[in-house]
C-alpha positions as CSV (number, residue, x, y, z in Angstrom):
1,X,51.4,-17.4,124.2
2,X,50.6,-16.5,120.6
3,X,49.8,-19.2,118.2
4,X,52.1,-18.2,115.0
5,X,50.5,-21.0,113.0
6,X,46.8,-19.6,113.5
7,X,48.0,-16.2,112.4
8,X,49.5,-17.6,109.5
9,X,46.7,-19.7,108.4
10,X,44.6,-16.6,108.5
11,X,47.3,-14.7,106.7
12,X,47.0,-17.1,104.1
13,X,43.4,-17.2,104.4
14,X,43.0,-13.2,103.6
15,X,45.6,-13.5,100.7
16,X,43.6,-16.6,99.0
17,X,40.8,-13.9,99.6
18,X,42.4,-10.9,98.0
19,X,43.8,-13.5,95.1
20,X,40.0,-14.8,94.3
21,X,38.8,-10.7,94.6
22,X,40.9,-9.8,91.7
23,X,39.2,-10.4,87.8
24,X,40.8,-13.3,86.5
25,X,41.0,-12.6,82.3
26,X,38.3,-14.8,80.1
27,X,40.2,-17.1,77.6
28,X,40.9,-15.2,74.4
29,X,40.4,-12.2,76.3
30,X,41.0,-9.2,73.8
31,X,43.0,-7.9,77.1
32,X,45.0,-10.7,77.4
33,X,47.9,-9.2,75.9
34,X,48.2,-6.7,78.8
35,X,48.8,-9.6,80.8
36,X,52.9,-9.8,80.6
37,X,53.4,-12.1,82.8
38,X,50.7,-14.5,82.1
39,X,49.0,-15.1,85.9
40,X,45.5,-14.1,84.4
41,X,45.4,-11.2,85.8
42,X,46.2,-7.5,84.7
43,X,47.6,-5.6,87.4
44,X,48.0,-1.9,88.0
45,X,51.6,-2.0,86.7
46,X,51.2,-4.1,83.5
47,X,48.3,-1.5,82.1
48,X,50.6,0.7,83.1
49,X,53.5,-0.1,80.8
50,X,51.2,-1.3,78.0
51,X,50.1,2.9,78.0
52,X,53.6,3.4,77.6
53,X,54.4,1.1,75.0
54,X,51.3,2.4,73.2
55,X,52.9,5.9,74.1
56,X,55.9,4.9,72.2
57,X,54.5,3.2,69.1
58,X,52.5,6.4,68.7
59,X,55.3,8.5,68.9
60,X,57.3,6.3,66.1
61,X,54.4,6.5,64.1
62,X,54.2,10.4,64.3
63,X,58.1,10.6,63.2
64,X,57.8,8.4,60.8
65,X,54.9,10.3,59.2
66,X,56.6,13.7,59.6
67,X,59.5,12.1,58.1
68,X,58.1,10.9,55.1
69,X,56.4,14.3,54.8
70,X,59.4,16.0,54.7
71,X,61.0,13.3,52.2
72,X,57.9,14.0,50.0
73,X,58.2,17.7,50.2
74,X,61.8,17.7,49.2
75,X,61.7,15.4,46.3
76,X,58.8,17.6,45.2
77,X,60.9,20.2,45.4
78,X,63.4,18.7,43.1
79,X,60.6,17.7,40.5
80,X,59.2,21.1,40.2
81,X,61.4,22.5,37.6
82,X,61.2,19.4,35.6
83,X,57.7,19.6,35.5
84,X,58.2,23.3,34.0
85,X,60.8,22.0,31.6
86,X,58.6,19.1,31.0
87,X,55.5,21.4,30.0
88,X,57.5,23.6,27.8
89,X,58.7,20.8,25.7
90,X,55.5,19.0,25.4
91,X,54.5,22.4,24.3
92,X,52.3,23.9,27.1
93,X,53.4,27.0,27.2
94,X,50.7,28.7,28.8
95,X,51.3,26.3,32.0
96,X,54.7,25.7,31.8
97,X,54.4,29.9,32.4
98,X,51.8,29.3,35.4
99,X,54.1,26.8,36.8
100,X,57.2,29.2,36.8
101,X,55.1,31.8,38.2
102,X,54.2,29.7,41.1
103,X,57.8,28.4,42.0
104,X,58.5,31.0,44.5
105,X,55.9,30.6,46.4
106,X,56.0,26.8,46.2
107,X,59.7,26.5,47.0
108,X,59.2,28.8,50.4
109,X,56.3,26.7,51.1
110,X,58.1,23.9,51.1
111,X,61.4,24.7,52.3
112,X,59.6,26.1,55.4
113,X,58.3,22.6,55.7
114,X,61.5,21.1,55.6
115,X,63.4,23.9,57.8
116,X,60.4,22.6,60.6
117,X,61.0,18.8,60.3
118,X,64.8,19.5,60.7
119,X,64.5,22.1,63.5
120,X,62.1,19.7,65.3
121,X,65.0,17.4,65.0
122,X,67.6,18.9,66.3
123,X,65.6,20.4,69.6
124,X,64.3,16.4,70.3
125,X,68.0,15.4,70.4
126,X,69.1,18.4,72.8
């Protein structure tokens, strides 16, 4: 006859085991906040999704950045020809003449910028 309540006192036995095996987090820990569901211990699928939470907040923090560069770029692009104007009426006219030079290449500099921010965009969405 098998005794069921032997085999489930060792049962229990080798999980209490397994339980006391695993690291148990120090209070304060500094990885304590990979802990989501607050047993003291960090398992396999908790480090898990705190990479790809970390994976996200990276990725905001990449578009946000390119986003801002390409805000930066275009209102730079607007203030261009008022810094020529500006230079010319302060009466710089040897660099409001540099500065007029240089447009072309700055505006196709900077509209490739924007062009590649925008493109980027559209491809992420399809």
């Amino acid at each position: 006859m098998i005794d069921f309540i032997a085999i489930k006192h060792h049962l229990d036995y080798r999980e209490e085991s397994k339980m006391a095996a695993q690291k148990r987090l120090e209070k304060g820990s500094q990885y304590a906040d990979f802990d989501v569901d607050g047993d003291g211990v960090v398992s396999d699928e908790e480090i898990a999704m705190s990479k790809e939470m970390m994976r996200l907040e990276n990725e905001d923090k990449k578009a946000d950045a390119q986003r801002n560069m390409a805000w930066f770029a275009l209102f730079g692009m607007l203030l261009y020809p008022f810094s020529v104007v500006l230079a010319e009426w302060i009466g710089l006219d040897k660099a409001s003449g540099i500065l007029g030079d240089m447009a072309p290449t700055y505006f196709v500099s900077v509209a490739a910028i924007v062009a590649a921010f925008y493109a980027k965009e559209t491809f992420a969405k399809k």
